[in-house]
C-alpha positions in Angstrom: 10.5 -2.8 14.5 12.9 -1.1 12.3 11.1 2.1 10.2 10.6 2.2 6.7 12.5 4.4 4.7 11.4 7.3 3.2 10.2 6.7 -0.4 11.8 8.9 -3.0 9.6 12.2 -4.1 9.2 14.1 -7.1 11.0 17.2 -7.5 14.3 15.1 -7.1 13.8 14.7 -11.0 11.3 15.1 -13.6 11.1 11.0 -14.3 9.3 10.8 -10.5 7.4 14.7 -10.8 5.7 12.7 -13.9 4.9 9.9 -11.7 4.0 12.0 -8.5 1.2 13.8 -10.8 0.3 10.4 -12.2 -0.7 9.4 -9.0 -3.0 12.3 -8.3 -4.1 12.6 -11.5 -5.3 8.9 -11.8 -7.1 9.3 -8.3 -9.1 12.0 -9.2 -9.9 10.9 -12.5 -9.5 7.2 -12.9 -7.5 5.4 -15.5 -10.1 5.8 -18.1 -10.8 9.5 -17.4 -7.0 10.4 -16.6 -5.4 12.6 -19.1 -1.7 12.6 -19.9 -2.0 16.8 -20.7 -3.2 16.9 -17.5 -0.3 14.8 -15.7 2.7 17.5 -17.9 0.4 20.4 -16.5 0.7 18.3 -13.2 3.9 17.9 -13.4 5.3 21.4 -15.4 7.0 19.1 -17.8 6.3 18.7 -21.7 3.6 15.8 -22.9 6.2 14.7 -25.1 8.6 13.6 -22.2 5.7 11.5 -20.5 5.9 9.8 -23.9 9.8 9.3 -24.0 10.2 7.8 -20.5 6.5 5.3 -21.0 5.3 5.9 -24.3 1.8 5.3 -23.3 -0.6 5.6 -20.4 -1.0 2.0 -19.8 2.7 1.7 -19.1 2.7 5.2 -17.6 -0.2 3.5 -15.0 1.9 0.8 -14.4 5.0 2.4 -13.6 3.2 4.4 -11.2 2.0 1.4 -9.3 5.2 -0.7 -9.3 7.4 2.5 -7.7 5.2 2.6 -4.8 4.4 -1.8 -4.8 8.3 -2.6 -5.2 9.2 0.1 -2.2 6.1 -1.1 0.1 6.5 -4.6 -0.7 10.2 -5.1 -0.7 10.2 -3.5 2.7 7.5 -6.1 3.9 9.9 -8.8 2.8 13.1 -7.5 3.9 11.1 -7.2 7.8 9.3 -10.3 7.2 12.6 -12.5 5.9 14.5 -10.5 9.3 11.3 -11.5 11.7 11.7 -15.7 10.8 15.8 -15.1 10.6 15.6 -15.6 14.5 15.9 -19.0 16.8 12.2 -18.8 17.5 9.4 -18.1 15.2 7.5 -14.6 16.0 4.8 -13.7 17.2 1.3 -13.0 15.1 1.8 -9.5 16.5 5.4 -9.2 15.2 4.2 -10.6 11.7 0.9 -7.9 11.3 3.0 -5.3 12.4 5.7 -5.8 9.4 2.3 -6.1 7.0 1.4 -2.5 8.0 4.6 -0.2 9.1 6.1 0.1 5.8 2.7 2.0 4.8 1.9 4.1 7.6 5.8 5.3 7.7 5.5 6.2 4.2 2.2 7.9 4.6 3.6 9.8 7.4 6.3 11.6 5.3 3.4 11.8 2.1 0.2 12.2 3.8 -1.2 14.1 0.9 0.2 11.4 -2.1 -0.4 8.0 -0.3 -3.8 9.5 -0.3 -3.9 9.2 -3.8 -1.9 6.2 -4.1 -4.2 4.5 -1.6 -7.7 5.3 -3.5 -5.7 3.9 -6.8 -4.4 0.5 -4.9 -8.5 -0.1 -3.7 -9.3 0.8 -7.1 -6.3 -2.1 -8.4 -7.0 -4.3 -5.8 -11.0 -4.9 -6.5 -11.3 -4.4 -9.9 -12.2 -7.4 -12.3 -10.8 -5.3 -15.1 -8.2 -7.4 -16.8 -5.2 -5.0 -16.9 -6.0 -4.2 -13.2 -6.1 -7.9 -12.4 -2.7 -8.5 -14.3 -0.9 -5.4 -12.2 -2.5 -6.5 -8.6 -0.8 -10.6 -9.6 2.5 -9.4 -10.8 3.2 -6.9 -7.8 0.8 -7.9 -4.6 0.1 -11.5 -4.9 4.2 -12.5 -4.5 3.7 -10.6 -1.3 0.8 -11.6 -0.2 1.5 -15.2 -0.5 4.3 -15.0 1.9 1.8 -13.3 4.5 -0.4 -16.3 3.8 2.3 -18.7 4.7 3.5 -16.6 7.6 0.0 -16.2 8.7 -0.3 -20.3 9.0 3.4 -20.8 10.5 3.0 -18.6 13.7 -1.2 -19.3 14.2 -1.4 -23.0 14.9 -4.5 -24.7 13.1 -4.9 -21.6 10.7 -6.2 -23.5 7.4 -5.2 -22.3 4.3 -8.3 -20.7 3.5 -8.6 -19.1 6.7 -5.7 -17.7 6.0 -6.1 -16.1 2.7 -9.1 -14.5 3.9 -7.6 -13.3 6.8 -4.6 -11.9 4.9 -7.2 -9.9 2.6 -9.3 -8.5 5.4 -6.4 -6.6 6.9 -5.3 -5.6 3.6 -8.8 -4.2 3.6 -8.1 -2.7 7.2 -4.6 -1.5 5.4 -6.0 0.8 2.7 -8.6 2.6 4.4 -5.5 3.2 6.8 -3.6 4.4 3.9 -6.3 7.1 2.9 -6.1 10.0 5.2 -9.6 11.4 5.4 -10.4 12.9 8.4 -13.4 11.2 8.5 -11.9 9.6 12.4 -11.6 12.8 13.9 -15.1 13.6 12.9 -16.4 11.1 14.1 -15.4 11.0 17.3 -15.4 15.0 18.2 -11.3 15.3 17.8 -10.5 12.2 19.7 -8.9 10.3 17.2 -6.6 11.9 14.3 -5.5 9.4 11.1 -2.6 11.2 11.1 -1.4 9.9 14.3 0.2 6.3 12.3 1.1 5.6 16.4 -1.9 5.7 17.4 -3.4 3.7 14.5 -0.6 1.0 14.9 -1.1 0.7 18.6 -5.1 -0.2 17.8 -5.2 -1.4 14.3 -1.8 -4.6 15.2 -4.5 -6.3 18.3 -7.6 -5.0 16.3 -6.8 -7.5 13.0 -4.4 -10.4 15.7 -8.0 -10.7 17.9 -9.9 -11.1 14.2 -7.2 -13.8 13.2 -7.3 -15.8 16.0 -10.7 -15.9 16.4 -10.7 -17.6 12.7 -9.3 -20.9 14.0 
């Protein structure tokens, strides 16, 4: 399986230093608490800027989420199109694996941000807050319907809502992945390090097939 590239980081520019220290900012304080002084201090860049480039925070939260949704998810379609663009289709393992790669390579090269990012997307993702609700439709529910379909194609007598469910329990799996805590190698005296994506991958890929399967 081909790696994900490496998603673009602020410093390059100030457009993506503004949306670097959104990120952070937003973890630690949520939307509501989140100030946009805070993200220019964040960011060493004047508040007025933040207001040229997305003249508000609403749009300044949702600019945030789309760099890192369109990356991620354009990356799971591009290996997930390449995966059925083959004489046979692949294998549940094959299709699990393309769900999760593009987020553990990218957390890889920004342990510390896709930290953030990943306490934000469980934030997005299970919130019944309407402007969270219209974010998690426009960029993760495109994506995640072609995981649902993929799901049904390569397990035989997968139903529909098997399927769906199944798709949202190892996005579940996913984000606590995402979120580099520690908390592993606590538990488990050193033995197992989060920041080992290998190591995750090669337990996390038979961990959610085994819990798929055993749906049907």
């Amino acid at each position: 399986m081909p790696a994900a590239a490496k998603i673009q980081k602020g410093g390059e520019n100030r457009f993506d230093a503004i949306l670097d220290a959104a990120e952070v900012e937003f973890a630690e304080s949520g939307y509501d608490g989140a100030s946009l002084r805070v993200i220019a201090q964040r960011a060493n860049v004047a508040q007025a800027l933040i207001h040229y480039h997305f003249k508000n925070k609403s749009r300044l939260f949702e600019a945030m989420v789309a760099r890192r949704a369109e990356f991620i998810n354009g990356t799971r379609a591009a290996l997930l199109a390449a995966l059925f663009d083959q004489p046979q289709d692949p294998t549940l393992e094959t299709v699990v694996d393309s769900l999760f790669r593009p987020t553990i390579e990218v957390g890889r090269e920004d342990e510390a941000d896709m930290g953030a990012y990943a306490r934000i997307l469980a934030s997005v993702a299970n919130s019944a807050d309407a402007r969270d609700q219209a974010l998690a439709e426009k960029y993760y529910d495109p994506i995640a319907i072609k995981y649902i379909d993929a799901l049904q194609r390569v397990v035989p007598g997968l139903s529909r809502p098997d399927a769906v469910w199944a798709y949202l329990f190892a996005i579940g799996v996913g984000v606590t992945m995402m979120a580099k805590t520690g908390r592993p190698g606590r538990l488990s005296e050193g033995a197992c390090d989060d920041r080992d994506a290998d190591a995750m991958m090669s337990r996390i890929v038979p961990f959610v097939c085994g819990g798929i399967r055993a749906l049907v």
